[in-house]
C-alpha positions as CSV (number, residue, x, y, z in Angstrom):
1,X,61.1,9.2,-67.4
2,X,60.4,12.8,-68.8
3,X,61.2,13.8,-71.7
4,X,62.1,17.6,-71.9
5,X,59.3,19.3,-74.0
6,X,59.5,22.1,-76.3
7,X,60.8,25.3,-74.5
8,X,58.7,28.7,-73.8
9,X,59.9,30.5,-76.7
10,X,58.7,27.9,-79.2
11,X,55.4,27.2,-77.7
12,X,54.9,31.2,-78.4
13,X,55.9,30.8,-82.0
14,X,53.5,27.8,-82.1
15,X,50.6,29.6,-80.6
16,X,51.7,32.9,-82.9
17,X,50.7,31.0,-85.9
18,X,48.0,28.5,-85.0
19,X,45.9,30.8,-83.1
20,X,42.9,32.4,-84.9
21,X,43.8,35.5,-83.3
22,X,40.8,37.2,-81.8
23,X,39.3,41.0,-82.1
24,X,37.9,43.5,-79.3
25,X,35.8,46.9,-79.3
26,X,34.5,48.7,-81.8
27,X,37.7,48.9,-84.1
28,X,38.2,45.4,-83.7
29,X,41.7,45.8,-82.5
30,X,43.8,42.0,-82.1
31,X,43.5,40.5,-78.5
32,X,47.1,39.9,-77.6
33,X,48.7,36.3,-77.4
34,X,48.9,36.6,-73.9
35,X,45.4,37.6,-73.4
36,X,43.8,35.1,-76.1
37,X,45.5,32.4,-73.4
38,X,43.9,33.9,-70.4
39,X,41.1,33.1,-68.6
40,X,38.4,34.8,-70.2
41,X,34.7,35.5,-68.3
42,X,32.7,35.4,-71.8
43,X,31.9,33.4,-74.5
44,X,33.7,33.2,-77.9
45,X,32.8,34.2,-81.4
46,X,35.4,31.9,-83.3
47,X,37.5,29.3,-82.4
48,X,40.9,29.4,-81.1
49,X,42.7,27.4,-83.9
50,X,42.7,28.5,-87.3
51,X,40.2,26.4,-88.7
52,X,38.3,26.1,-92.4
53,X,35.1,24.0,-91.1
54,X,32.3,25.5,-90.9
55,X,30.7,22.7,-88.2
56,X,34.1,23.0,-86.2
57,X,33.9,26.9,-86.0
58,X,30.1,26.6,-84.9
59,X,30.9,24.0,-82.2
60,X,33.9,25.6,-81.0
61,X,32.1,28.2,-79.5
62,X,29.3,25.9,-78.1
63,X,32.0,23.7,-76.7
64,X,33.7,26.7,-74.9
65,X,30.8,27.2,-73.2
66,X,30.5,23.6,-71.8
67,X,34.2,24.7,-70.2
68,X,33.0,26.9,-69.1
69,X,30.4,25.1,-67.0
70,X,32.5,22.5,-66.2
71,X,34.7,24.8,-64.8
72,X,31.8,26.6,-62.4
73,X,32.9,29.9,-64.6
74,X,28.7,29.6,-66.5
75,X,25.6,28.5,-64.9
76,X,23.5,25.1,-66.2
77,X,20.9,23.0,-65.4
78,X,23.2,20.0,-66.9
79,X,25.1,18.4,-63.1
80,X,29.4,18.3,-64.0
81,X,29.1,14.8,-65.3
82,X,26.8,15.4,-68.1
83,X,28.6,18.2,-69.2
84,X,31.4,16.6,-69.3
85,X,29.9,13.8,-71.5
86,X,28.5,15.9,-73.7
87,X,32.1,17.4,-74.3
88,X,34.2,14.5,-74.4
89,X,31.5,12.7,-76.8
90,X,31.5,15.8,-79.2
91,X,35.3,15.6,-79.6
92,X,35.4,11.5,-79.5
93,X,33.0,12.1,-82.5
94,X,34.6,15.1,-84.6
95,X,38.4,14.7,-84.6
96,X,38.8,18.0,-85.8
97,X,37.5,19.2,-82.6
98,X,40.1,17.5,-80.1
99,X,43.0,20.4,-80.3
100,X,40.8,23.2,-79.4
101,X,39.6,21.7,-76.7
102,X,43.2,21.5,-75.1
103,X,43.9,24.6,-76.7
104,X,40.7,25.7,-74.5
105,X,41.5,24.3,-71.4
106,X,45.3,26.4,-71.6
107,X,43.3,29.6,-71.6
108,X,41.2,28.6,-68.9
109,X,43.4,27.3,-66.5
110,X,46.1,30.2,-67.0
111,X,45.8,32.9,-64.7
112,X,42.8,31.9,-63.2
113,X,41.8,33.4,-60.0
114,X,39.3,30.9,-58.7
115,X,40.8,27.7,-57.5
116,X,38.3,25.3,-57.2
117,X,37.4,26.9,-61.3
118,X,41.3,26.1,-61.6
119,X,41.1,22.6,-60.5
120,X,38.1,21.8,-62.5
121,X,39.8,22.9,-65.8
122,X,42.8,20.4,-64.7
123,X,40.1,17.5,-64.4
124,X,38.5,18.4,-67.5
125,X,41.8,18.0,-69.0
126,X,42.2,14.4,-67.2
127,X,39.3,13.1,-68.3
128,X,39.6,14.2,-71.8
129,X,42.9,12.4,-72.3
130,X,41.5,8.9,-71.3
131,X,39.6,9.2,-74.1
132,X,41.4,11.0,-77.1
133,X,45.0,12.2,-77.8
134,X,45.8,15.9,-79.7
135,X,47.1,15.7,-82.7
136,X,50.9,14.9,-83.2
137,X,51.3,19.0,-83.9
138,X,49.8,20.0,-80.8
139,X,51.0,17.4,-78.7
140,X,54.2,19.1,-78.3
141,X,52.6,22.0,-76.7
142,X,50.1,20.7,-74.9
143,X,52.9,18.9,-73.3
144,X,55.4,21.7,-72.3
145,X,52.2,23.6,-70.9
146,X,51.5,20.7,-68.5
147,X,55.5,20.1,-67.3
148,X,55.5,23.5,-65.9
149,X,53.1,22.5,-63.6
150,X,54.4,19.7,-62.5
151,X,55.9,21.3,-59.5
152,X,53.9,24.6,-59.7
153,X,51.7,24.4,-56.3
154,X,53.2,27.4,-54.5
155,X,53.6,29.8,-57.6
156,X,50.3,28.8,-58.6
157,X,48.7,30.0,-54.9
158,X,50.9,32.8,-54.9
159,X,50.1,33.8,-58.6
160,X,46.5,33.5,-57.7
161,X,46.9,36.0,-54.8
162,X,48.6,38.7,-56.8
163,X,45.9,38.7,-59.3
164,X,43.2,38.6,-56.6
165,X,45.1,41.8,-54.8
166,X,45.3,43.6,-58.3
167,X,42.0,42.7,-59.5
168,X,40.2,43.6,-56.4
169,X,41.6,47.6,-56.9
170,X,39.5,47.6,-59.8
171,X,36.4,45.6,-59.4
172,X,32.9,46.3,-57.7
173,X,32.2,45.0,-54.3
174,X,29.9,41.9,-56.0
175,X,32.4,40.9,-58.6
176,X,34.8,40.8,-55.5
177,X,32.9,38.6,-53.5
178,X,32.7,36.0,-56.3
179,X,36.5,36.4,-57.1
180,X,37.7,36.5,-53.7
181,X,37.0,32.6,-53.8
182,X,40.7,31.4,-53.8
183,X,40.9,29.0,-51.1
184,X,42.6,25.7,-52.5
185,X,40.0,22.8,-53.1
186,X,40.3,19.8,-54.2
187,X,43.6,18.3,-55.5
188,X,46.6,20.4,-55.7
189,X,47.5,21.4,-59.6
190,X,50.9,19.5,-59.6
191,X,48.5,16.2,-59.0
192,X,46.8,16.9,-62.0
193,X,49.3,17.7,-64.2
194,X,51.4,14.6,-62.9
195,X,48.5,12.8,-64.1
196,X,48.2,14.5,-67.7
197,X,51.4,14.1,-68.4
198,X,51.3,10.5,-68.2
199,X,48.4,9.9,-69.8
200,X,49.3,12.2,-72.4
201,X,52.5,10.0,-73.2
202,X,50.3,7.1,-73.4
203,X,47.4,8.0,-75.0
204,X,49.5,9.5,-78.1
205,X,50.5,6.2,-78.5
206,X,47.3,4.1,-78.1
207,X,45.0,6.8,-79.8
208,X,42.5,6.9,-76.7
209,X,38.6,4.9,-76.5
210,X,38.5,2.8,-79.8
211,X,35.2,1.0,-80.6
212,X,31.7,2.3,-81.8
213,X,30.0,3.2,-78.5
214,X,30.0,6.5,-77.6
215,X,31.7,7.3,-74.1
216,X,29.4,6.8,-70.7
217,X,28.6,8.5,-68.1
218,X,30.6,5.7,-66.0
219,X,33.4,6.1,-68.3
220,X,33.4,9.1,-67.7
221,X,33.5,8.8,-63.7
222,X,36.1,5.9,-64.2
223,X,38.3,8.2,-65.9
224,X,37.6,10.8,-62.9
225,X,38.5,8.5,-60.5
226,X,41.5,7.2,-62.0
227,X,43.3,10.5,-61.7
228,X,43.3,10.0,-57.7
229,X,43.2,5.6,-57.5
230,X,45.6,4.6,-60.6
231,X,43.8,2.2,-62.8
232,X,44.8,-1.5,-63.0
233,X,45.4,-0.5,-66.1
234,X,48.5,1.7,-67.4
235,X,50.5,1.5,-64.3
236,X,53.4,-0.5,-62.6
237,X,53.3,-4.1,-61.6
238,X,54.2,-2.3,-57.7
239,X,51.6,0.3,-57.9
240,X,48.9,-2.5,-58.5
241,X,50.3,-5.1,-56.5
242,X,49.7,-2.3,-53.7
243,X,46.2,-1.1,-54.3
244,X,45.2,-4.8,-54.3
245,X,46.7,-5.3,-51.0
246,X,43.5,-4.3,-48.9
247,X,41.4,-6.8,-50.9
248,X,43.5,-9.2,-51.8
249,X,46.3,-9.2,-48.7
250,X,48.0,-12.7,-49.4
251,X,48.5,-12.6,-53.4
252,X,51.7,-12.6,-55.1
253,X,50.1,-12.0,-58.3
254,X,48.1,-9.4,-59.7
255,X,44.4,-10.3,-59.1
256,X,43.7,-9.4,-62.8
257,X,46.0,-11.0,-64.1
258,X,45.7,-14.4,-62.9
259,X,41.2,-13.6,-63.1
260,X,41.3,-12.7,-66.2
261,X,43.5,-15.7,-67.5
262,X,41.3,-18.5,-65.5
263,X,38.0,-16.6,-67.3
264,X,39.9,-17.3,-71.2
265,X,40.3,-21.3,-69.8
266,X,36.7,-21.5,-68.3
267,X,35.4,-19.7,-71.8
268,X,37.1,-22.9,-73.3
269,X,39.7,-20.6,-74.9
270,X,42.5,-23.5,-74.9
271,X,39.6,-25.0,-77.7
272,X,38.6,-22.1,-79.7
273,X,40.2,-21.5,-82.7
274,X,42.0,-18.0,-83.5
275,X,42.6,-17.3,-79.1
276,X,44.7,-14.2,-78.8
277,X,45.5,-14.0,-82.7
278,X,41.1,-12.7,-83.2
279,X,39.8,-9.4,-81.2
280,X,36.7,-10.0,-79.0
281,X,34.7,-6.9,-80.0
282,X,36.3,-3.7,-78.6
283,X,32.9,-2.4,-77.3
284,X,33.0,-5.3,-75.1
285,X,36.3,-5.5,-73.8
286,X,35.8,-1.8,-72.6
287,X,32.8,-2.8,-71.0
288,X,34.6,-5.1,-69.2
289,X,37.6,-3.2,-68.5
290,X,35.4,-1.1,-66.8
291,X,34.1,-3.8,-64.4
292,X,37.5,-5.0,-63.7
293,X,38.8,-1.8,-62.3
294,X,36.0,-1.9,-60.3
295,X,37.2,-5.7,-58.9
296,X,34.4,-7.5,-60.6
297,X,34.0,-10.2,-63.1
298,X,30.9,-10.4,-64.8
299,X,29.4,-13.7,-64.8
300,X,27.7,-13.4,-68.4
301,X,30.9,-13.4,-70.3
302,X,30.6,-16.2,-73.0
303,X,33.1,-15.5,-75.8
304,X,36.9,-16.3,-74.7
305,X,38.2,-13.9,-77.3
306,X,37.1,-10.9,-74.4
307,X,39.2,-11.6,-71.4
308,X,41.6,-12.9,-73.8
309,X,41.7,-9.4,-75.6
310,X,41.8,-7.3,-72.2
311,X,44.5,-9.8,-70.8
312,X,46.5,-8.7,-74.0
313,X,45.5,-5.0,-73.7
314,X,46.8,-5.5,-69.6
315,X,50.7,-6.4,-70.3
316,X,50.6,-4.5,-73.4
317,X,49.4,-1.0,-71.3
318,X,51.4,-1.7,-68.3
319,X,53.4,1.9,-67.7
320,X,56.8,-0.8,-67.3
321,X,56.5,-3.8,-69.4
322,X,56.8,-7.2,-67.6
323,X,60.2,-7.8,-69.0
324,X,61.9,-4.3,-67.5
325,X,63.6,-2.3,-70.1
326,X,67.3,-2.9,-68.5
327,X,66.8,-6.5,-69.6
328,X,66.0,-5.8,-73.2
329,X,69.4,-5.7,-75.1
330,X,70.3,-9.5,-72.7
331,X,67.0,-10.7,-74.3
332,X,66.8,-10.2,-78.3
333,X,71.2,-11.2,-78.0
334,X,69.7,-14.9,-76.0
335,X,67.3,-15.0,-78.5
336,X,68.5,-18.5,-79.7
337,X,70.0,-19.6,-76.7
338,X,67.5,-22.0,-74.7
339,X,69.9,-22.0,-71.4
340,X,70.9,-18.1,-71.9
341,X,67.0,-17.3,-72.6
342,X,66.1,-18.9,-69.1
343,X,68.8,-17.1,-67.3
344,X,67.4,-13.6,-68.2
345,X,64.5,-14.7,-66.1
346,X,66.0,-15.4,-63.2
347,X,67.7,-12.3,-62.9
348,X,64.3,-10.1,-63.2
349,X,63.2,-8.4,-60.1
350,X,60.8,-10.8,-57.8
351,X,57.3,-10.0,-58.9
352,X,57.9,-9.5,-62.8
353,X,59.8,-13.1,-62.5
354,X,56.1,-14.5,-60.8
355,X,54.3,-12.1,-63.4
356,X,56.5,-13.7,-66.3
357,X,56.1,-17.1,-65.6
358,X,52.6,-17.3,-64.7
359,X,52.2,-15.6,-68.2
360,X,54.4,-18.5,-69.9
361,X,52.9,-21.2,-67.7
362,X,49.4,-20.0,-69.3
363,X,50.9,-20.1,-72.7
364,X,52.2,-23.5,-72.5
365,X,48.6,-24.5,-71.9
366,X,47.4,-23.4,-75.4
367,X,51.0,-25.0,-76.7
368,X,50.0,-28.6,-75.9
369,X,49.4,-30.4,-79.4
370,X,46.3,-31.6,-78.5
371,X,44.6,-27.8,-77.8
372,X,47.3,-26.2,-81.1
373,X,45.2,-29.0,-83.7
374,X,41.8,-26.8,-82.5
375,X,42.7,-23.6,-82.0
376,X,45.8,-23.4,-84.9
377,X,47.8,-21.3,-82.5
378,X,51.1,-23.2,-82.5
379,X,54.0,-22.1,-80.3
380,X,55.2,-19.9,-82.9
381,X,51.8,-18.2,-83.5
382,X,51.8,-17.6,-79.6
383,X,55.2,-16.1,-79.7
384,X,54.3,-14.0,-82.4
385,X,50.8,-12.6,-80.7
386,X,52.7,-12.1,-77.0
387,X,56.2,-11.0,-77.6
388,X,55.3,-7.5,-78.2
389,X,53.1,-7.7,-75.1
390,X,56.4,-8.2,-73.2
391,X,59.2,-6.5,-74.7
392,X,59.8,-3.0,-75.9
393,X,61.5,-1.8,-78.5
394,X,63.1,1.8,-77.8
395,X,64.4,2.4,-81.3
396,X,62.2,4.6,-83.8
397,X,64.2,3.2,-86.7
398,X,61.9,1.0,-88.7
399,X,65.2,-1.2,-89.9
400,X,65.8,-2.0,-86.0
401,X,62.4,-2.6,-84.8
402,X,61.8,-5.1,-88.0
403,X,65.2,-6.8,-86.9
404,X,64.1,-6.6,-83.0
405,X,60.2,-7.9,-84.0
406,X,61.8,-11.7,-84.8
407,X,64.3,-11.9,-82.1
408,X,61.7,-10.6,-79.4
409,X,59.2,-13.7,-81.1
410,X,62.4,-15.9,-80.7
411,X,63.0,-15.1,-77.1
412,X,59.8,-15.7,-76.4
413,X,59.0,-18.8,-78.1
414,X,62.4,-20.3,-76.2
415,X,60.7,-19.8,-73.0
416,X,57.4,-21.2,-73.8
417,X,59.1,-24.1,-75.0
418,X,61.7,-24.5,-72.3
419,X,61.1,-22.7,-69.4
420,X,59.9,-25.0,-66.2
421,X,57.0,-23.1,-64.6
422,X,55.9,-25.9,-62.7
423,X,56.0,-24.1,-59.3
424,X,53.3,-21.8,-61.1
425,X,50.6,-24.3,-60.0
426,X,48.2,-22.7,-57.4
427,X,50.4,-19.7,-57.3
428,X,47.7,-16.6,-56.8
């Protein structure tokens, strides 16, 4: 569902006083808000955000730049990807950097009379937000910039026409050559922006690429491609249960689901102590969420705690979680009713039913006394780890969600306990 961001009117009072309002000519009259978020030709003297650090303010302008070549707009030796790593890793690094960067990427991609320059301003953008969020003050506008292009296609070709036709009455024969360029390539806009705006809503809530490893240069090709395939991370149970159908034709379940859960049991997870309560080391796991989008297991996996972590980080990120959000209220009021408790799962749709109970079949593994005395994960420790992997809480009040926290751990327990997943057993 969208939300309905902030309107016109108060994105121009946000931009009237964040915006380190730039100067032109000789008497260094003020550019005007609507030109200091156009697409601009040259490079930049100061940033676009009021800032007060001096390293920010220098790599502002250098950062602009690489936009700029991302975009086609400035000529480098440096091929799109690099550029774009260089980019992304200068803002994964300095926080302070992350808004103007967005704030950049408005400018470029308004009004912009090259398409394919258009485009690659939108991917920029994509990429970006797989691996940071803006800040909670930006956020807002960053995110009533991209609904308005969520259905923008056919004002966007005919906006690009009109400033083509008005341009060309004043430019040279050469510059018209080069501007004249306006046949669509590459995805339309409303694709990218579809895109953005769900990652956007996601990434302000898991903060973006944690760990100590700078981003990649397959990262950042993952991240490119993920804007046209949809991860197997982030979206619906339907959405992957579809891409996997070429591959995987016959399975009810969702091949990383049930891979991922078999590598924790042949790590000897059911026998290490701490299993889905310790992190395996992030750097890790995003290594190997890499290699699982890409339909591959890596056969030098030794510590359990990894696919254990990424099988978390799967139900946790799925854009639906695997207990529907229709079902929530039926769940936390059953919370201590065994018979109620398994009722609620009967009524889920088909595949989140399969999803659920292969999920509590594999927990009731670990819940066996003779695997709890090793790894001191009893069926209340599970509970506790899972629930919120399951269920989500839509309230913001802090009082609710405590109260919610407990009966969502309750729920859950009930079914690891009582739930009959027998027919689980060489279900793929």
């Amino acid at each position: 569902t969208l939300r309905k961001p902030i309107s016109q009117s108060s994105m121009a009072d946000w931009a009237s006083k964040n915006l380190n309002m730039h100067t032109q000519g000789i008497f260094r009259r003020r550019i005007s808000l609507s030109n200091m978020l156009s697409w601009n030709g040259g490079s930049i003297k100061k940033p676009m955000l009021i800032t007060s650090n001096r390293t920010i303010k220098k790599e502002a302008c250098e950062m602009f730049k690489l936009v700029q070549s991302y975009m086609g707009d400035r000529q480098t030796r440096m091929d799109r990807n690099n550029v774009a790593l260089v980019t992304v890793t200068k803002c994964w690094s300095m926080q302070g950097l992350r808004d103007e960067l967005y704030i950049q990427l408005v400018r470029q991609t308004t009004d912009n009379m090259c398409y394919r320059s258009l485009a690659w301003g939108w991917e920029l953008m994509a990429i970006s937000l797989a691996f940071f969020s803006p800040s909670p003050k930006f956020q807002s506008y960053l995110e009533g910039y991209i609904y308005r292009h969520l259905d923008s296609d056919e004002n966007i070709a005919q906006h690009i026409k009109e400033l083509v036709d008005l341009k060309n009455k004043k430019m040279t024969k050469s510059r018209k050559k080069r501007k004249q360029n306006t046949e669509d390539e590459g995805l339309p806009i409303s694709t990218y922006a579809k895109y953005c705006y769900r990652k956007l809503q996601k990434v302000a809530i898991t903060g973006g690429k944690k760990g100590l490893r700078k981003p990649t240069v397959e990262e950042i090709t993952h991240a490119r491609n993920a804007i046209v395939t949809p991860s197997l991370f982030g979206s619906s149970l339907e959405e992957i249960m579809l891409r996997q159908q070429d591959m995987y034709p016959g399975n009810k379940l969702p091949w990383v689901q049930t891979q991922l859960s078999q590598q924790v049991l042949a790590l000897g997870g059911e026998q290490t102590e701490g299993i889905f309560r310790i992190p395996g080391d992030i750097d890790e796991v995003n290594a190997l969420k890499l290699q699982v989008d890409q339909w591959r297991i890596p056969s030098s996996l030794s510590d359990p705690n990894i696919p254990a972590s990424l099988l978390k980080l799967w139900y946790r990120e799925l854009e639906e979680p695997v207990i529907p959000q229709q079902f929530y209220k039926e769940c936390i009021s059953n919370y201590e009713n065994p018979d109620a408790a398994v009722a609620v799962v009967q009524l889920l749709p088909e595949l989140n039913r399969l999803v659920l109970c292969y999920l509590i079949h594999f927990l009731q593994i670990f819940a066996q006394p003779s695997n709890v005395g090793r790894t001191k994960m009893d069926v209340n420790n599970l509970a506790m780890v899972m629930a919120p992997n399951c269920l989500r809480c839509q309230s913001d009040d802090p009082r609710v969600i405590f109260e919610n926290t407990r009966k969502e751990m309750s729920f859950l327990r009930m079914l690891i306990v009582h739930l009959d997943t027998s027919f689980i057993k060489g279900l793929v």
